[in-house]
N, C-alpha and C positions, 0 to 999 in steps of 0.2 A: 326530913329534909326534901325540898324539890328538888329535882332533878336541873342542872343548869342547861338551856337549852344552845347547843354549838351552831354556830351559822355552817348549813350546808355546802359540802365541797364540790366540784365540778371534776368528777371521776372519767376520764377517758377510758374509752372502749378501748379491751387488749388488742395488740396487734393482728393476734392471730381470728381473730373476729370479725376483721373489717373487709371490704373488698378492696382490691387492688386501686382502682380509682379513687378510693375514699385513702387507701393509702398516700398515694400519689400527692393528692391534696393535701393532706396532715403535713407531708415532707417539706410541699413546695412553701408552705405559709410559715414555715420557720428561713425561708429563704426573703429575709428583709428587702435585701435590694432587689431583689426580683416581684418581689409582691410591690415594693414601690413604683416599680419600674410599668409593672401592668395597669395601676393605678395611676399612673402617668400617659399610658398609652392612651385609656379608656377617652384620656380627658384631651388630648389632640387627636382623636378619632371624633369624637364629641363637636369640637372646633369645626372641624371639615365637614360634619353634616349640616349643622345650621350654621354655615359659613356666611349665609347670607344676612341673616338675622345676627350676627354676633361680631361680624368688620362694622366699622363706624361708617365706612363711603362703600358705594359700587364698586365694581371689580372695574372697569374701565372711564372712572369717575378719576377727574384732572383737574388743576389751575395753575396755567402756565405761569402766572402774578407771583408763584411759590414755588418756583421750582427749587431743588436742592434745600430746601426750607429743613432746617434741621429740626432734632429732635422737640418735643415740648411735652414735659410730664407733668402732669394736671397737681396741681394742689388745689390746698381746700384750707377755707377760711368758715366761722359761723353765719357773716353774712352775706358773702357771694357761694356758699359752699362748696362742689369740685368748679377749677374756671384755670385760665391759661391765660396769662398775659397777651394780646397780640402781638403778632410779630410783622413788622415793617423793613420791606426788602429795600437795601442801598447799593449801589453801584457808582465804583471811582472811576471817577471821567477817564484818571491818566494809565490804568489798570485793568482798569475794565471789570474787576474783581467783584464781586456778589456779596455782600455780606448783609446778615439780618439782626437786627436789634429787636429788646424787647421793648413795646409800648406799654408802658404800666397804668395811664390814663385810661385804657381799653383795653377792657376785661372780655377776654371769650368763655360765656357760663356753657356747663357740661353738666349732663345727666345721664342719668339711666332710660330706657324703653324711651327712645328720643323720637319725635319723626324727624326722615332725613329723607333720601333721593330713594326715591321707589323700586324697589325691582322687585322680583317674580322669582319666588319661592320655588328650588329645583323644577322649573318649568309650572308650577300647576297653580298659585292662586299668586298677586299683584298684592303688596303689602308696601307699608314707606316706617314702619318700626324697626329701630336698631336696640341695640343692648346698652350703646354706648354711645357718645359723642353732642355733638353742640347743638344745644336746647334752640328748639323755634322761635322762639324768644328772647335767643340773645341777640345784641344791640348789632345794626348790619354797622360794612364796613362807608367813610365816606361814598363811596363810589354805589354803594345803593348795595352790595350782592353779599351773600352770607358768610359770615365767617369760616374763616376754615381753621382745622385742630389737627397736627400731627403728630401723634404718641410717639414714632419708632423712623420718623421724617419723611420726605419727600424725594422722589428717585426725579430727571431729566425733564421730566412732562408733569409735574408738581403731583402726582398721584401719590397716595399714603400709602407707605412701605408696608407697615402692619397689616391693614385692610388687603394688600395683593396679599400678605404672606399664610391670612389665614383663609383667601381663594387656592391659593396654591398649594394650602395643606390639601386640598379634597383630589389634586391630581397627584402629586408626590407619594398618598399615602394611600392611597387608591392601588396604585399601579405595580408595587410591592404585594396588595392583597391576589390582584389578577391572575401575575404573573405566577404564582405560587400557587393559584387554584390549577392552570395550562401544565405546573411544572409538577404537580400530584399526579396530575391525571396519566401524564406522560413516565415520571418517572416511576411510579407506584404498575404500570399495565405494562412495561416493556422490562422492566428491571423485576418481576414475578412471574411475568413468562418466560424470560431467561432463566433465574434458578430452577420454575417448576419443572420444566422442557429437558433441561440438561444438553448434553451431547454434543452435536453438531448447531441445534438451533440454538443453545446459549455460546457458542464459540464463534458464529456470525455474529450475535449480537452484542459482545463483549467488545470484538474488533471494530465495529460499527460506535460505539462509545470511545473507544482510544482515540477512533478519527476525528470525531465529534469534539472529544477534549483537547487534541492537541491544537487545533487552530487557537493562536495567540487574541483572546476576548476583545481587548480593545479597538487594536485593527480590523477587526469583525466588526465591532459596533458600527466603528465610523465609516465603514464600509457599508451595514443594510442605511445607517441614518444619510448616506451620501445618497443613493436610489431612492428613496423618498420622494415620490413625486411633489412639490411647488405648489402645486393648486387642489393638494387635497385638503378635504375640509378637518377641521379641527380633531372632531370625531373615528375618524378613519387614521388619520396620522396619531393617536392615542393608544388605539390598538393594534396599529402597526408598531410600535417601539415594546409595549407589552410583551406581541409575541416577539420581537425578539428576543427580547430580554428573559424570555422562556423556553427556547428554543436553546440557550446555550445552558440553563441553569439546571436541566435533569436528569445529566449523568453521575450526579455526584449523588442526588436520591437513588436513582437506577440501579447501581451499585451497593448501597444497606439495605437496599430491598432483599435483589439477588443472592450477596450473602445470608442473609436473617430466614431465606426461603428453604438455601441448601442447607442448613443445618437445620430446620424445623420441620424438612419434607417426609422423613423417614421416621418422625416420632408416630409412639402408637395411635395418637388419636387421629393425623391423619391416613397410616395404613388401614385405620378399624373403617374408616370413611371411604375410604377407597373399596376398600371388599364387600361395603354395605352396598357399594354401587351409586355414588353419587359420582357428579360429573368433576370433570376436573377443573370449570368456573368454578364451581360451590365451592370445590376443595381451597381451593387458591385464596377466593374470595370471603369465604365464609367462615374458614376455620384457619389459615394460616396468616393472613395478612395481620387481623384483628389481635394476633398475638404479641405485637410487637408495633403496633399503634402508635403506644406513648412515645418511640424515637422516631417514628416520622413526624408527628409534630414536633420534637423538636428539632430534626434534621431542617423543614421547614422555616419554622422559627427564627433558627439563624441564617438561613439565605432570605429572608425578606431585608435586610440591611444591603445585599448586595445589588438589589431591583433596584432599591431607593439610589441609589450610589451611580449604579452606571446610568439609570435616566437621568439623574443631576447632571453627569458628564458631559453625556448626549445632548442635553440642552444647553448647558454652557459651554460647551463649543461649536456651537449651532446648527447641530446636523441631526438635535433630537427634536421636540417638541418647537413648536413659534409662536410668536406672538398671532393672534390674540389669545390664545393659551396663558394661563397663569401657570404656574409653577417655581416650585425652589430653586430648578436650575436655567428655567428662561428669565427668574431674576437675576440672577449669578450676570448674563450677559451685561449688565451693567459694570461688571467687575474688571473684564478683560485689560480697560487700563487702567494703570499703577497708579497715575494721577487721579483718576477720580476716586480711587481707596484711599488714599493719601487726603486728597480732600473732603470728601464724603464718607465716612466711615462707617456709617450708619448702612448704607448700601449692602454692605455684609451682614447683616443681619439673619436671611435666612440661613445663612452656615450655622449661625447657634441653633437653629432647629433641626437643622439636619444632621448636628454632632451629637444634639438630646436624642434624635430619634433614633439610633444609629445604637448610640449606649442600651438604651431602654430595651432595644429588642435583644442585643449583644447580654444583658444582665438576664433577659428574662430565660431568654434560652439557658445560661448555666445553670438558673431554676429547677426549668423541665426538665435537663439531661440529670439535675441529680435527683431530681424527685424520681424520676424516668425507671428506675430501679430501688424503690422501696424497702427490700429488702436486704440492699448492701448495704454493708459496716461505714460510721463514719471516717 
């Protein structure tokens, strides 16, 4: 008799085999909503690099003809394929009221890699290809000029809400990365000198963090965003709300440094390093910090939701970011009043990105923290 041949199994390596990192990994991928969550990130970090290539209009492209133009989600038929009714604005003489009907006579056709209005590639080459939006060839309107298509609608000045939101992803989510690089460097170098140091120069630096945290965040914010100089350029005013936003967020790193240092200082392999005669950067930097890695990323982790948070603030109360900045929270300014939510609803829109974004990092960090230690029990 042959032998019956069995389909080969996928035998995972024993735990005790693996390194810590490949442990880490193993953990976090049985962590669903956090692996979802990162594959969600990927894909609105994604969004914000070829922002420009992947909005249907310019970042400061308008048609006052449309303004409040509400939403219009593209269907598709065999022989117009994806296309959008027209939409024809009305206004009552005795109301004065706006409202837009669809023209079902005139059809606006939609495609993929369209050309549309030209802009310049993060500064470096001039292209007019989009991913999305209304074919050169579709039919103009009477008045001679091109059709316009609003996925996600049109805010005051008839600009496409979509197209700003996926400009304003590259500063929103940007600014969260920044300030978390500012708030490593800071909290990782002063919160490891305090543990390594002990004594008197971690008891100045302890106190100097209580001072630091007890000032109430918000009226701080709106306090550096009040001093903000008026006529600085976009650029300058970006990294000015950055650091502050880094500037309050590193005592709370400072602190599981400090601790994770003093209980790690007096193990043997850093005494053995001490008596071999290396310095006390190396020590610090090369043999204790590295120990305990995996909870600074996710210490990290979960305060990138709070960057994103208080720049939204900060902009939509207008003391952070301004126009001609895009952003999540210099759309928001749209919002202030109740009447236009009420009647434009669409205008909120960025909040559902900023409640996804917010989750995603919120889920992924429970991820990290529990992959974070590998070798605890479930």
């Amino acid at each position: 008799m042959s032998a019956v041949a069995t389909p080969a199994r996928r035998v995972e390596a024993p735990s005790g085999t693996l390194s810590q990192w490949a442990l880490i990994r193993r953990r976090f991928a049985r962590h669903r909503f956090a692996v979802a969550s990162l594959y969600l990130l990927a894909v609105l970090y994604v969004l914000a690099v070829f922002a420009e290539f992947l909005a249907p209009t310019t970042r400061q492209w308008r048609d006052l003809s449309h303004a409040y133009c509400p939403p219009q989600l593209p269907r598709f038929s065999f022989g117009h394929g994806f296309y959008v009714p027209a939409m024809q604005r009305y206004s009552d003489p005795l109301t004065f009221k706006t409202t837009y009907l669809e023209d079902r006579a005139r059809l606006v056709e939609l495609g993929f890699f369209v050309r549309g209005e030209p802009y310049k590639f993060w500064g470096l080459f001039t292209w007019d290809r989009h991913f999305f939006g209304v074919k050169a060839t579709a039919a103009r309107r009477p008045d001679g000029t091109r059709p316009t298509f609003y996925f996600l609608g049109a805010d005051k000045y008839g600009q496409d809400v979509f197209s700003r939101m996926v400009y304003g992803s590259r500063i929103s989510l940007s600014v969260g990365l920044v300030s978390i690089a500012v708030t490593f460097l800071l909290g990782v170098t002063i919160g490891g000198i305090s543990g390594y140091a002990g004594g008197q120069v971690d008891n100045v630096i302890q106190r100097g963090i209580e001072i630091v945290s007890a000032f109430p965040q918000i009226p701080l914010w709106l306090a550096f965003g009040a001093v903000l100089p008026a006529d600085w350029s976009p650029l300058s005013a970006y990294f000015a709300i950055t650091l502050v936003l880094s500037l309050l967020a590193w005592t709370s790193l400072a602190r599981v440094v400090r601790g994770k240092i003093l209980s790690l200082r007096e193990e043997d392999y850093a005494v053995a390093a001490r008596l071999l005669g290396a310095s006390h950067t190396r020590i610090l930097f090369r043999h204790l910090l590295p120990g305990f890695t995996s909870h600074i990323i996710v210490v990290l982790t979960m305060s990138v939701p709070a960057m994103i948070l208080g720049e939204t603030s900060l902009s939509f109360l207008g003391l952070g970011l301004r126009p001609p900045i895009v952003s999540w929270g210099v759309m928001l300014q749209d919002c202030l009043s109740l009447q236009n939510v009420a009647s434009y609803p669409w205008l909120l829109m960025p909040v559902v990105l900023i409640v996804l974004t917010v989750l995603c990092f919120n889920f992924l960090g429970d991820g990290l923290r529990d992959a974070a230690d590998p070798y605890a029990s479930r």
